[in-house]
C-alpha positions, 0 to 999 in steps of 0.5 A: 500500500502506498504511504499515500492511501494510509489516512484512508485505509487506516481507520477502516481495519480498525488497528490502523495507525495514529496520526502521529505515526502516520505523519512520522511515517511519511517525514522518515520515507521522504527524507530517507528517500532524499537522502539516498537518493531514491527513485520509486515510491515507497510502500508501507509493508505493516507494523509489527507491535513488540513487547517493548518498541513497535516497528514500521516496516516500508519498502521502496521499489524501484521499476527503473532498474534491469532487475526490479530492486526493493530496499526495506526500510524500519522505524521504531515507534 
């Protein structure tokens, strides 16, 4: 799912993620993706909810490359 799409689908699962989550979310991708230069968008693959920090898991795709070459990408909560 693409980061943008997250404020829309997040309440309808019901454990979606907060607004504060969601907005750290998309700072963190853009300012990974700047800084390393990234082309293609980045996907958010879920959230994994450990005993003592949450981790959000995103993925970037790029379908410019001979081969297509995802990079994975986690922030702690």
């Amino acid at each position: 799912m693409e980061l943008k799409s997250l404020t829309r689908l997040g309440p309808m699962s019901g454990r979606g993620l907060s607004i504060e989550e969601t907005s750290g979310l998309e700072v963190a991708a853009l300012q990974r993706q700047l800084e390393e230069n990234l082309t293609g968008r980045m996907y958010f693959w879920g959230k994994i909810e450990g005993n003592t920090q949450d981790y959000l898991i995103c993925y970037n795709l790029n379908p410019h490359a001979d081969f297509p070459e995802k990079k994975y990408y986690f922030w702690l909560v």
